[in-house]
Residue frames as a rotation matrix with the C-alpha (Angstrom) as fourth column:
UNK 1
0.587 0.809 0.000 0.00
0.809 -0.587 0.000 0.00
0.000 0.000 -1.000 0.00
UNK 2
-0.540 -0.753 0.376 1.38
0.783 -0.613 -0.103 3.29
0.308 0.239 0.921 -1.22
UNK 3
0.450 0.302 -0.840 0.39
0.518 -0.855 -0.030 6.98
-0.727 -0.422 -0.541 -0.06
UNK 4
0.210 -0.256 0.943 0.60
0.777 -0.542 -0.320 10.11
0.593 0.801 0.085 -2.14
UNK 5
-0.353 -0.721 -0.596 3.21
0.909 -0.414 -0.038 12.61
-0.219 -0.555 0.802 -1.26
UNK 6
-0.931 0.144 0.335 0.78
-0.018 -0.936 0.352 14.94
0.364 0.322 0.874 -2.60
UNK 7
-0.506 0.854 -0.120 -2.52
0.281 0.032 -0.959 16.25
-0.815 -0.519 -0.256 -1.53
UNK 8
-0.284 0.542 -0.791 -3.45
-0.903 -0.428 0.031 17.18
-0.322 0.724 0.611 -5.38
UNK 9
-0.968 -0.207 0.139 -3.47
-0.170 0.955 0.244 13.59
-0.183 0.212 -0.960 -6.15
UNK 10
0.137 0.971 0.194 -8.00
-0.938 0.065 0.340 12.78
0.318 -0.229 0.920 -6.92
UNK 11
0.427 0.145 -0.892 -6.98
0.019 0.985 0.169 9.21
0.904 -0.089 0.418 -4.82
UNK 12
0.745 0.178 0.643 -6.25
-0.663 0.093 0.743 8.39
0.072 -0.980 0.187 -1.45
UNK 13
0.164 -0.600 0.783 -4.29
-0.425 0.673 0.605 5.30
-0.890 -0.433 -0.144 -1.41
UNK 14
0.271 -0.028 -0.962 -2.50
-0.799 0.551 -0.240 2.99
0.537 0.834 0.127 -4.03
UNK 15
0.364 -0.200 0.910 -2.34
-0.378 0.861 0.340 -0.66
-0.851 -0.467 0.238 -3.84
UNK 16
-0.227 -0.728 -0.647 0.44
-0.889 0.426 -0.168 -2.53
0.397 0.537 -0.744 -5.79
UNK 17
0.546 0.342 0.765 -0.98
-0.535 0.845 0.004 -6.55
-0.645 -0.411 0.644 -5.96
UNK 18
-0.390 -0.657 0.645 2.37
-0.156 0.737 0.657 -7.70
-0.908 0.156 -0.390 -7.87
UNK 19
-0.221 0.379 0.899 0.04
0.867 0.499 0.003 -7.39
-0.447 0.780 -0.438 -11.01
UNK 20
0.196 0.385 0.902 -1.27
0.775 -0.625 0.098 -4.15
0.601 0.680 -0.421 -11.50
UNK 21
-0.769 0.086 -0.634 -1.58
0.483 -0.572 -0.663 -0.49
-0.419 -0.816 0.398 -9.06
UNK 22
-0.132 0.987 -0.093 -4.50
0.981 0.143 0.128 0.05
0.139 -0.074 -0.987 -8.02
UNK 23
-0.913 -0.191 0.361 -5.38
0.039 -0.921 -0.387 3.86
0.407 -0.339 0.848 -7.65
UNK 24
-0.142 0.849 -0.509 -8.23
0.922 0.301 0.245 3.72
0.361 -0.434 -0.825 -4.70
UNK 25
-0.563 0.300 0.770 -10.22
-0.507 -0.861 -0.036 6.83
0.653 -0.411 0.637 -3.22
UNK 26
-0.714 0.389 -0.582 -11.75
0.645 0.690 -0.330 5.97
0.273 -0.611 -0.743 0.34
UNK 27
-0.629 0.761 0.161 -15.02
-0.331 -0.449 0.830 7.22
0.704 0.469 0.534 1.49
UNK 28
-0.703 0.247 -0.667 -17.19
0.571 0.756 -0.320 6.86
0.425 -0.606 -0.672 4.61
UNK 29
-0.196 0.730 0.655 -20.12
-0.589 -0.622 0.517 8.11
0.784 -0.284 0.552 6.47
UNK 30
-0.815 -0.579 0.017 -21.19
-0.264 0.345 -0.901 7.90
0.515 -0.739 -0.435 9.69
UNK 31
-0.186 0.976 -0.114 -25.21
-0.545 -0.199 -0.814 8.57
-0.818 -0.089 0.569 9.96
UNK 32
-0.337 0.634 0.696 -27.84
0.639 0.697 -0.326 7.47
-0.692 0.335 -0.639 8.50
UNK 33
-0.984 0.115 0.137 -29.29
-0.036 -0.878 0.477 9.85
0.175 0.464 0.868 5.51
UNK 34
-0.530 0.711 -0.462 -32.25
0.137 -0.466 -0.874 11.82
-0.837 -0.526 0.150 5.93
UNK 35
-0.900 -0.101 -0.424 -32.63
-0.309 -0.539 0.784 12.51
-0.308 0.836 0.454 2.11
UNK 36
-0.032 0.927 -0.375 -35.89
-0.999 -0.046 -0.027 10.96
-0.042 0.373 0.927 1.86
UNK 37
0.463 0.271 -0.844 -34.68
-0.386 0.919 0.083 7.33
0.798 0.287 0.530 2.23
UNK 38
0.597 0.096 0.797 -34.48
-0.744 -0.307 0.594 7.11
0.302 -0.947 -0.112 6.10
UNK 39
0.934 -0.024 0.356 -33.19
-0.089 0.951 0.296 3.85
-0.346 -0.308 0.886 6.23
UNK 40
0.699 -0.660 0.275 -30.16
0.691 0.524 -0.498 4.00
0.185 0.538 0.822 4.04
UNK 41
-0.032 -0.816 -0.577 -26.39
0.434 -0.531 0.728 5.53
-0.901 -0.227 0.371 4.54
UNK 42
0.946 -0.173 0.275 -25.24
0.169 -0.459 -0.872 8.23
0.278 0.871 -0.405 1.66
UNK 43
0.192 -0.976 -0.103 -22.06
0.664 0.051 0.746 8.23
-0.723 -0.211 0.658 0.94
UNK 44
0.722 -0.068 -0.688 -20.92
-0.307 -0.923 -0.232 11.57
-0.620 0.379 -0.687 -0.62
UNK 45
0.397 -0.712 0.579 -18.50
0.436 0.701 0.564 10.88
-0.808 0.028 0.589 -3.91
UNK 46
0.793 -0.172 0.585 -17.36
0.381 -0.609 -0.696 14.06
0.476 0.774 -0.417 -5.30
UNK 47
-0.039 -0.847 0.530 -14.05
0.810 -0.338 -0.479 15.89
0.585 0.411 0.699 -5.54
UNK 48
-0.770 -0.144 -0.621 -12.99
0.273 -0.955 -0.116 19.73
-0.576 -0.259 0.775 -4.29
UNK 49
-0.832 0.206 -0.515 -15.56
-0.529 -0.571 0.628 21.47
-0.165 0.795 0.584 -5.81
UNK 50
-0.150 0.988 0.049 -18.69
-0.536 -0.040 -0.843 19.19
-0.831 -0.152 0.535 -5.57
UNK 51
0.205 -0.063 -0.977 -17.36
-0.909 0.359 -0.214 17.26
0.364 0.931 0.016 -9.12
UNK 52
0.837 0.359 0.413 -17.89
-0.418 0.907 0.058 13.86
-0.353 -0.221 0.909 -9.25
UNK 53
-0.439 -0.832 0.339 -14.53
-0.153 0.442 0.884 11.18
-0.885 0.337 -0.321 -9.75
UNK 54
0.719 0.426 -0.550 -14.23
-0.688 0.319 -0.652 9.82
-0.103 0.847 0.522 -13.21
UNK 55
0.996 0.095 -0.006 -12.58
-0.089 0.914 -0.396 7.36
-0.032 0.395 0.918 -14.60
UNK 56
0.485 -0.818 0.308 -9.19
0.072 -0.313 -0.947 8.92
0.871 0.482 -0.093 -15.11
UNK 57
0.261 -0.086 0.962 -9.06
-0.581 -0.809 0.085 9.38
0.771 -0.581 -0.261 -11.44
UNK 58
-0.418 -0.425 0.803 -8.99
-0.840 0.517 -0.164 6.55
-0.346 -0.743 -0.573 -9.70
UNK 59
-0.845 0.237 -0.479 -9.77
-0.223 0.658 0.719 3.05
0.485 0.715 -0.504 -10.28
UNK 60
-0.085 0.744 -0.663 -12.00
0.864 0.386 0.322 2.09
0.496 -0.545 -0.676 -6.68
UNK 61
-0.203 0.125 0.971 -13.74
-0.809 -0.580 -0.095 3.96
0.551 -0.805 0.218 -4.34
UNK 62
-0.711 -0.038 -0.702 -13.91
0.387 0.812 -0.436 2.28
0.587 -0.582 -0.563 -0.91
UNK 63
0.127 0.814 0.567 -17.41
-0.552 -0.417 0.722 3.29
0.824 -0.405 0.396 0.64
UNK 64
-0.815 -0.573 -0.085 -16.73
0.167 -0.091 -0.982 2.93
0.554 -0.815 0.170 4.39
UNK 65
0.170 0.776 0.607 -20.14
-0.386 -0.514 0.766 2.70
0.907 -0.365 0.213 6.82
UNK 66
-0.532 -0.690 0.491 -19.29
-0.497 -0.215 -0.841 3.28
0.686 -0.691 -0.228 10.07
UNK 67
-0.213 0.538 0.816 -22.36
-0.937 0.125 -0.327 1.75
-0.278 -0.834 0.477 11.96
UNK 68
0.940 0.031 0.339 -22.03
-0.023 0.999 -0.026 -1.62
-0.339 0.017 0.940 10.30
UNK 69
0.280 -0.796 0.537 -18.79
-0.445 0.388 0.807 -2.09
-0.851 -0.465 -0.246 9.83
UNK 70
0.300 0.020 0.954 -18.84
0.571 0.797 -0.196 -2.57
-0.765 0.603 0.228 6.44
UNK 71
-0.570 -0.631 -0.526 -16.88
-0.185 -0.525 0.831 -1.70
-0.801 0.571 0.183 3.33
UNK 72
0.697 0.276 0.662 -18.09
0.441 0.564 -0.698 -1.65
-0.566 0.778 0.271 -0.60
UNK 73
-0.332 -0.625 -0.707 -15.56
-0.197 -0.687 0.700 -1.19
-0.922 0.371 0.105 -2.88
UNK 74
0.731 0.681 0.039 -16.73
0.207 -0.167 -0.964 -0.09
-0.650 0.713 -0.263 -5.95
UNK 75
-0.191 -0.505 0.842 -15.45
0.973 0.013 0.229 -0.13
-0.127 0.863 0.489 -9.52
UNK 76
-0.552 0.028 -0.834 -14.72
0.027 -0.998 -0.052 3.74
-0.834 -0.052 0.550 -10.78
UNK 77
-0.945 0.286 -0.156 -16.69
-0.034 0.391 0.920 1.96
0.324 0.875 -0.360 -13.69
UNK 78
-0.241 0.740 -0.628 -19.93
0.970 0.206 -0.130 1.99
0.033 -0.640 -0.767 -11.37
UNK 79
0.318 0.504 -0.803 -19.65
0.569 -0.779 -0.264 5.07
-0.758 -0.373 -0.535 -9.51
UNK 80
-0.851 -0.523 -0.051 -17.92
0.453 -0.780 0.432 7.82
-0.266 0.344 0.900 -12.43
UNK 81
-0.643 0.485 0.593 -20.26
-0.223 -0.859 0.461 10.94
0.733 0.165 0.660 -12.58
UNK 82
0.328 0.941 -0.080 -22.40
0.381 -0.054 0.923 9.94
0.864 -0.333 -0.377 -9.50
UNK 83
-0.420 -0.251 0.872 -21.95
-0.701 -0.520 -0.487 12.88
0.576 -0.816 0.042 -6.15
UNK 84
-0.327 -0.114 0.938 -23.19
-0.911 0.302 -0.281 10.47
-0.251 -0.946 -0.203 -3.84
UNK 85
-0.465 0.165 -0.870 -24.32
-0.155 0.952 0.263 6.74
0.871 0.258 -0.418 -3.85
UNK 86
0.294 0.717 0.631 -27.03
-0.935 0.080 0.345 4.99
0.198 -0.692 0.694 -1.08
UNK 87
-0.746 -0.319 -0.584 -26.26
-0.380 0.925 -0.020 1.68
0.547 0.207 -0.811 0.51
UNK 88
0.299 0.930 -0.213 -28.69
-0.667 0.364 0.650 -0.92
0.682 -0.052 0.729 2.74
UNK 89
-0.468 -0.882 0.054 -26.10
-0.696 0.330 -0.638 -2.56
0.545 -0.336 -0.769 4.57
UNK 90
-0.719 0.455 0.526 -28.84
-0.612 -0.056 -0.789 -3.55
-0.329 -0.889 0.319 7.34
UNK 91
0.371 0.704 -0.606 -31.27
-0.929 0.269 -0.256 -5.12
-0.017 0.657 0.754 4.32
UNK 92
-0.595 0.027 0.803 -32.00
0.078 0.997 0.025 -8.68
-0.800 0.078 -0.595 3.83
UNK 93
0.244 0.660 0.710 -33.89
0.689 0.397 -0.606 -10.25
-0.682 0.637 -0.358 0.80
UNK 94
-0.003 0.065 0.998 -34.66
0.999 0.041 0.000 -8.48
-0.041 0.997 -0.065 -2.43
UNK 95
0.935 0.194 0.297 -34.57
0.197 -0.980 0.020 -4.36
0.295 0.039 -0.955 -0.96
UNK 96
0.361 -0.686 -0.631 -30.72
0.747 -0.193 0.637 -4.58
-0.559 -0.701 0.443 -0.45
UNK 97
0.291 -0.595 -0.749 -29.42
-0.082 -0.795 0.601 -2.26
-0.953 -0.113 -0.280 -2.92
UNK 98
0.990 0.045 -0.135 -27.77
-0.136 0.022 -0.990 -1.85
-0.041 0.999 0.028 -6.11
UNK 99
0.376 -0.926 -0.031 -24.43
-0.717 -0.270 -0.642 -1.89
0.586 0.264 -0.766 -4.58
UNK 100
0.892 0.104 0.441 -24.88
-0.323 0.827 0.460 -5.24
-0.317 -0.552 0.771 -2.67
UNK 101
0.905 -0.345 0.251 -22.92
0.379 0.919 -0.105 -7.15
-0.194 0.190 0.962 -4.63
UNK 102
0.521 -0.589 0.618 -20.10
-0.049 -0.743 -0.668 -4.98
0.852 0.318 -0.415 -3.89
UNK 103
0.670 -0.135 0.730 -19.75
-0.718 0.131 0.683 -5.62
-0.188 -0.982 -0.009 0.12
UNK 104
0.540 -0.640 0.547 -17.05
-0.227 0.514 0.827 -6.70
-0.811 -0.571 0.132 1.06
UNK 105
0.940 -0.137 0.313 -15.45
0.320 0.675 -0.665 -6.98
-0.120 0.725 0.678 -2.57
UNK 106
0.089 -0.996 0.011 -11.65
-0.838 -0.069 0.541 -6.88
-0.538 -0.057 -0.841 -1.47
UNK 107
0.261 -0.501 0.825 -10.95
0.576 0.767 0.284 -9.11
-0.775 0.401 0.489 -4.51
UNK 108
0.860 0.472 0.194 -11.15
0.508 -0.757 -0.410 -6.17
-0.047 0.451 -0.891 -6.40
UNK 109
0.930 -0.361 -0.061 -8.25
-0.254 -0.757 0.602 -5.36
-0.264 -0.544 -0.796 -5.10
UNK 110
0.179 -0.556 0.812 -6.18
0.469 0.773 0.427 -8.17
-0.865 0.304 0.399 -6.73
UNK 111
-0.393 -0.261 -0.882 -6.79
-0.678 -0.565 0.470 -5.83
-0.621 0.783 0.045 -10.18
């Protein structure tokens, strides 16, 4: 796991998996969102400036939710152009989300 010696950098951490480097941006929230869907976490995913990541920027984002304890890491192929994303962590059955099948995907990380 590398760090950027810069703070201009649109990524957070690199990972080097002996195959590829990985340029990751991390992400977390701690609340629940109010935004009209009471139940779910928002995770905010935009740049200085309120601009959403693209592609060029990084490859994952790691969405971080503090009251379950739980990671999705998302392809930058998923989230590019979207300022925030919802998750369900807490959901069972068929209302978990669109980013379910993210949780927990630290194979991703392999590249």
């Amino acid at each position: 796991m590398l760090w950027p010696s810069s703070q201009n950098v649109p990524y957070d951490i690199m990972v080097d998996n002996d195959v590829t480097t990985l340029k990751i941006q991390i992400k977390a929230t701690y609340v629940k969102s109010n935004a009209g869907k009471a139940d779910s976490y928002k995770v905010n995913t935009t740049k200085v400036g309120d601009r959403p990541y693209l592609k060029s920027d990084c490859d994952l984002i790691a969405c971080y939710i503090y009251h379950t304890n739980t990671w999705y890491i998302i392809p930058i192929d998923v989230a590019c152009g979207k300022t925030s994303m919802l998750f369900y962590p807490h959901r069972e059955g068929e209302k978990v989300g669109q980013y379910e099948q993210f949780r927990d995907a630290f194979h991703l990380l392999k590249g």
